[in-house]
N, C-alpha and C positions, 0 to 999 in steps of 0.2 A: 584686578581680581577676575576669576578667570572660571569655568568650569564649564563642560560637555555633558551633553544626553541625548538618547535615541527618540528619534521624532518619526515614526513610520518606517520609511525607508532611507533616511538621512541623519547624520550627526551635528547636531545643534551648538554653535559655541556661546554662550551668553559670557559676557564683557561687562564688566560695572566698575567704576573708580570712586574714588572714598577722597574726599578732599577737605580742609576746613575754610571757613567763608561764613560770616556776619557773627561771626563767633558761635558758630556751631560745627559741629561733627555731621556731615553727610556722605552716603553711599548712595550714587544712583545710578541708574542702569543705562549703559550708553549702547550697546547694538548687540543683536543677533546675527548669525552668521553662521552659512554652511561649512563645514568641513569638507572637504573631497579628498583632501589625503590626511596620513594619522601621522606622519613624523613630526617630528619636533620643531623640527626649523620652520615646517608651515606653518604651525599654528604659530610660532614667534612671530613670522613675517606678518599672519593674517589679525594678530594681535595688533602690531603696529600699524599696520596700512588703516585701522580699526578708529585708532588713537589719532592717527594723520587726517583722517577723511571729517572727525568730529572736532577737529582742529584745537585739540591740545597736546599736542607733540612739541611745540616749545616750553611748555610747561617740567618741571625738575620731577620727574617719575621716581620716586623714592624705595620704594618696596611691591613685589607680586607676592601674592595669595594664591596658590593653587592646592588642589587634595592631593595625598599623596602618591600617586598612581606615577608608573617609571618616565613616561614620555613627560610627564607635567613636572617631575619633582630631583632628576637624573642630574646631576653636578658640572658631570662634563657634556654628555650628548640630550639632557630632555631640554625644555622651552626654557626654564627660567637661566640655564647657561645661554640659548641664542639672543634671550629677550635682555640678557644682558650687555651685548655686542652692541644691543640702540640707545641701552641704559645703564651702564657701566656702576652706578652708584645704587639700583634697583636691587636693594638685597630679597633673599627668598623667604618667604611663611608660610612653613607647611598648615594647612588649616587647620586651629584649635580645637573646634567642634571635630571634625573627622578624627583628629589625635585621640581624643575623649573617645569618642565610638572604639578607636582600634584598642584603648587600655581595657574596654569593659570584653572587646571580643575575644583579646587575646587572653584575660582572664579567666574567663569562661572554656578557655580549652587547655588549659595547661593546666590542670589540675584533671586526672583521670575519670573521680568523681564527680566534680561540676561538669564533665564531657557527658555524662551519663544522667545527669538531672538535667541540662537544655534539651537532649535527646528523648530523654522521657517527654519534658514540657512539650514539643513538638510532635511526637507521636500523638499526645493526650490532645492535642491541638488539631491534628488530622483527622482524628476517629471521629471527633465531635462535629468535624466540619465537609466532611468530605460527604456524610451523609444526614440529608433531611430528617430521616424520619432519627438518628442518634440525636441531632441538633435538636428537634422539638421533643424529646424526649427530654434533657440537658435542661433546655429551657422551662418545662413543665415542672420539671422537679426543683428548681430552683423555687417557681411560683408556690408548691406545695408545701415547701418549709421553710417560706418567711422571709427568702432572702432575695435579695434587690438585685434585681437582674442585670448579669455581666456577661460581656463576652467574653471569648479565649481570645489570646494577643498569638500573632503568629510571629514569630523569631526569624531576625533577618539580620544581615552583614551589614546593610546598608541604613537599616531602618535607626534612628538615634533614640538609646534607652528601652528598645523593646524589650529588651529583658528583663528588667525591673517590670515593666506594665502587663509584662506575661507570668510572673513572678505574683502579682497581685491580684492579679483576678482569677489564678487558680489555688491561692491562701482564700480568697473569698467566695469563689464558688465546690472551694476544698467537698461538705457535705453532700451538695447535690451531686460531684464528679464519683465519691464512692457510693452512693445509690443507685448513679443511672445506670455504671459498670456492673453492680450485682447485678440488675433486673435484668438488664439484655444478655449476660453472661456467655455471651460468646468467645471462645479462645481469646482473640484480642481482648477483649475488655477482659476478663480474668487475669490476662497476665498485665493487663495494664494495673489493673487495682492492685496485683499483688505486689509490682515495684514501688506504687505509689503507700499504699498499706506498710510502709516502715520508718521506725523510726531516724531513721538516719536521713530519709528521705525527706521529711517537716521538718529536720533539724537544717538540714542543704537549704532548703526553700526560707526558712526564717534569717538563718546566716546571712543569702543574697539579697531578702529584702533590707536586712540592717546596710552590708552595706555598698550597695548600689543607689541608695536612699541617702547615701555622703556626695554622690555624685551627681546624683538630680539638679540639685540648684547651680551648678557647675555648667553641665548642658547647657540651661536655660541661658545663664550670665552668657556663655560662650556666641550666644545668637544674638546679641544687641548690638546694631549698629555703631555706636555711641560710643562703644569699649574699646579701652587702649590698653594699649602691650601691656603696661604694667600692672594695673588693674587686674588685668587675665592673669598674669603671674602669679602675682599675691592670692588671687581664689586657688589657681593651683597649688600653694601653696599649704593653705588655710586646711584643703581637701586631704593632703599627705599627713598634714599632722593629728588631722581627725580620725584616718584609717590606723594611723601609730598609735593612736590612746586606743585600739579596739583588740589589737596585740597584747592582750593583759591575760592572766587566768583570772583576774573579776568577769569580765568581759563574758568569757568561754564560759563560767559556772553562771553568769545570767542568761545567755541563750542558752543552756543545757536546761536549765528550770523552764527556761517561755515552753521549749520544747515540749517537756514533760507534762506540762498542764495541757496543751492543745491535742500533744496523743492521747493524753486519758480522756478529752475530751469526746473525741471520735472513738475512744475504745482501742488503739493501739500499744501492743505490746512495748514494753520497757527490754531493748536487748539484754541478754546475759549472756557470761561469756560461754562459749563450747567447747568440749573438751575434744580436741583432734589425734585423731591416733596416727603414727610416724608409719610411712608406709616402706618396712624396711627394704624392699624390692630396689627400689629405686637408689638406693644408697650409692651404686657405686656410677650415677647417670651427673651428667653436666648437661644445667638446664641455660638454654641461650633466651628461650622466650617463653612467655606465660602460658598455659593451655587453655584461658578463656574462663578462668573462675577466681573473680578477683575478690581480696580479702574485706570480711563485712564489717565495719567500722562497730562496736558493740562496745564501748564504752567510752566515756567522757573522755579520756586523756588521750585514747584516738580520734573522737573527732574533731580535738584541738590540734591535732601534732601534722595529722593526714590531711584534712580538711581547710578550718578554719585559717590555723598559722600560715600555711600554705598560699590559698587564695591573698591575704592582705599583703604578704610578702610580693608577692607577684603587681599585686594593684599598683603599690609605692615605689614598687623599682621599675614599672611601665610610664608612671606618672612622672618619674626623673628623669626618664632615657627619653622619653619621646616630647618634652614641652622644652625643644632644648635644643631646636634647628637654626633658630638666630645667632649670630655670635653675640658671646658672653660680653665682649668688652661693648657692644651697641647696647645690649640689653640691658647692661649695666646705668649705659647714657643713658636710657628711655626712660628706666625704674627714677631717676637722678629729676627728672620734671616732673615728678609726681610727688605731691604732701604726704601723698600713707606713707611713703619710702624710707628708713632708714639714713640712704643717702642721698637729702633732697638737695638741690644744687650744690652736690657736690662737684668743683670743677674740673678735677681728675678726669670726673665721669663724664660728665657734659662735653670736656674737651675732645673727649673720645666719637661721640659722635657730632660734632660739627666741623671735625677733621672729616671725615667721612663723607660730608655733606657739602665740602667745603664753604662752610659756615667759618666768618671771622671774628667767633668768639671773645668779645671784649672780658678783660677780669673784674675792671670796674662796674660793670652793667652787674655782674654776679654778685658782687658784694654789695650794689647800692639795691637789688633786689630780694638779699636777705633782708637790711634792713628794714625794708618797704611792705616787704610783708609779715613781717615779724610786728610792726605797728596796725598792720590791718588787722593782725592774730588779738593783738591786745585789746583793741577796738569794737573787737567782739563779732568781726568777719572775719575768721583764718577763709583760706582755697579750701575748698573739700576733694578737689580732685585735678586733674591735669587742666582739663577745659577752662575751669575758673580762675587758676594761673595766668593762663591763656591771656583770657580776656582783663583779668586786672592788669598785666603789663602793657603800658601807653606804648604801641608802636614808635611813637620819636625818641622815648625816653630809654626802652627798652627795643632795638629792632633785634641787634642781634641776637641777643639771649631769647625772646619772644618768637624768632625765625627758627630757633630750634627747637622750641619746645612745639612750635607748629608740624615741622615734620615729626615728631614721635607721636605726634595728636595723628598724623596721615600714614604711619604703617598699620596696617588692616591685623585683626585678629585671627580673621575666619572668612571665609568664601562662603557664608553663608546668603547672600542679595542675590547670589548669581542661582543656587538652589531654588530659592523662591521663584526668581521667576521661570523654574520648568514649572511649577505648578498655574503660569498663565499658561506658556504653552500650550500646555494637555489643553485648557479649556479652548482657546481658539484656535487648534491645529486640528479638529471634529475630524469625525470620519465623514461628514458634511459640507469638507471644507477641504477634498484634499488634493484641489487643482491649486491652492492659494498660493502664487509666486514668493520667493525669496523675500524679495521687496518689501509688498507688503503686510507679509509677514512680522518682518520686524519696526515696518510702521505702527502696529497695532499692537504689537507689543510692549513700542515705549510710551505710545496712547493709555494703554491700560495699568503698566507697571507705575510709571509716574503720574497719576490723573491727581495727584494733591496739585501739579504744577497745571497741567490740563485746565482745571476746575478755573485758573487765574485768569485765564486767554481769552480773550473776545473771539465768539463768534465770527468776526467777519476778517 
């Protein structure tokens, strides 16, 4: 696993490997390392040389985890086709967590309206923030009517779930943002309360809280070390079929009601429709592009059809296309070692990836391992999950089925280890600090990032 960040004036690579060992799932963080060039093949080589120097390069390298960026993620010319010339059997995983972020971004902009409610939330997020005396303004008012003070969330590409958390804390500080905008009444805040002052517009914001609020515990799962392929699958899964049940007209006529009640609670008008006159002038004109005055969503059955429908369709067909970089017939092996699965040792499936692994898949080991744990199911221990599989087959009794289920326990979900540790970086790469060598740079970074192991080690 793999991932880059800007460090002052240098580009940082943090390296971490995911292994299993004492019958557990671990990701630990093995070196820091400059960049001096951005193609692909360097970082391949500088990868390796990475893996050589910490001396597990004989070790059987199964799978890389990088985000999706073109040098990292490129089939023929980015890293994980070079890193494959050292690892031939090292299949690619684009990172789970980043997938999740790009379904919620790309969401939020393919739909014309949701472009125009981030846009707002972000404006409404500037004005508040950009100046003190609006911000203690913001704040004051929130103290004056009761409500528990929150901040604006600022909306970013990179940021995971900000939208939901910007989503939320302006449904909660909704009262104080149309007070502070009257009182200061300045052009911007006027035309901000006025976009904000509509119905369609707490109907957009309750929509995204439902459902970006499907996606939350998804994120979360996506960042546990612990988690395997299949696992992830199945949540994705779980996720599609949750956003499919919200594609209903039940659905659409209960967020039209939340709506209703929250606008009459603020005092907000109920659209009705308008009666538009045909502007016969124009009759004999062919329009190629809009003129900048887009249609107002003013009843229920439009903001199902334009809106609502829209957005979930987008979500479910982002959530299919993109958790979907593995090959199907390995994914298939992986889901096959795991008890929630459908098809648990099936040996179709299994076959599939211990060919790949060149794994010498016994049949008997598969069938004396249904039985075995089909008596452990009865016994009143079923496996709950891949790991406990794992570990209940006896290495002598079971290697090779056991050796395979070990590599699908060691393809990584997410490059999430390698994120974390830019957040030591920032802290020991100070602006107090910025003669500090290469070196020991990332001696004090596997000091700090591993210090449960640190904690072990004698002093002397």
């Amino acid at each position: 696993m793999a991932d880059e960040a800007r460090d002052a004036h240098s580009e940082q690579l943090a390296v971490c490997v995911r292994y299993v060992s004492e019958g557990e799932v671990k990701e630990r963080f093995l070196a820091l390392t400059e960049i001096k060039s951005f193609d692909a093949q360097f970082i391949a080589n500088e990868l390796q040389q990475q893996i050589q120097k910490n001396g597990v390069a004989e070790l059987k390298c199964v799978a890389q985890a990088y985000d999706g960026a073109a040098v990292m993620s490129g089939f023929t010319g980015g890293v994980q086709a070079y890193f494959r010339k050292f690892h031939p059997e090292a299949i690619y995983v684009h990172c789970y967590a980043h997938e999740l972020n790009l379904v919620s971004c790309h969401t939020c902009k393919a739909v014309s309206e949701a472009v125009e409610l981030f846009n707002l939330l972000e404006s409404v997020y500037s004005f508040f923030s950009t100046s003190l005396v609006n911000h203690h303004k913001f704040i004051e008012a929130q103290s004056r009517l009761g409500l528990t003070a929150v901040e604006l969330v600022q909306l970013s590409n990179t940021r995971w779930a900000c939208q939901l958390r910007s989503i939320n804390a302006n449904l909660e500080a909704l009262p104080s943002i149309f007070e502070c905008l009257s009182v200061i009444g300045s052009p911007i805040a006027v035309g901000l309360r006025a976009k904000l002052y509509k119905f369609s517009t707490v109907y957009a914001l309750l929509m995204f809280k439902d459902l970006l609020s499907v996606t939350q515990g998804l994120h979360k799962l996506l960042q546990k070390e612990t988690l395997d392929l299949a696992e992830a699958f199945m949540g994705k899964e779980a996720v599609c079929d949750t956003l499919r049940g919200k594609r209903t007209d039940e659905f659409a006529t209960d967020l039209y009601e939340r709506t209703k009640a929250m606008c009459h609670t603020h005092s907000i008008p109920e659209p009705h429709a308008k009666k538009r006159h045909k502007q016969k002038k124009m009759d004999d004109f062919v329009f190629e592009t809009t003129l900048g005055s887009g249609t107002e969503l003013i009843s229920s059955e439009m903001l199902k059809t334009r809106l609502l429908f829209p957005c979930v369709d987008r979500m479910v067909s982002e959530l299919e296309l993109r958790f979907s970089s593995v090959n199907s017939g390995l994914l298939k092996g992986i889901q096959a070692c795991s008890p929630k699965s459908e098809n648990f040792l099936s040996e179709s499936h299994l076959d599939e990836i211990a060919r790949h692994y060149s794994i010498d898949l016994k049949t008997e080991e598969v069938l004396v391992a249904k039985n075995f744990l089909a008596r452990k199911t009865e016994a009143g221990c079923p496996p709950q999950d891949m790991l406990a599989v794992h570990n209940l087959l006896d290495p002598d009794m079971f290697p090779s089925l056991r050796a395979t289920i070990q590599v699908a326990l060691t393809v990584p979900v997410s490059s999430c280890s390698c994120e974390r540790s830019f957040s030591v970086l920032r802290r020991l790469h100070s602006w107090l600090r910025q003669t500090m060598g290469q070196k020991r740079l990332h001696n004090l970074a596997v000091m700090s990032i591993e210090n449960d192991i640190l904690k072990h080690l004698s002093h002397n």
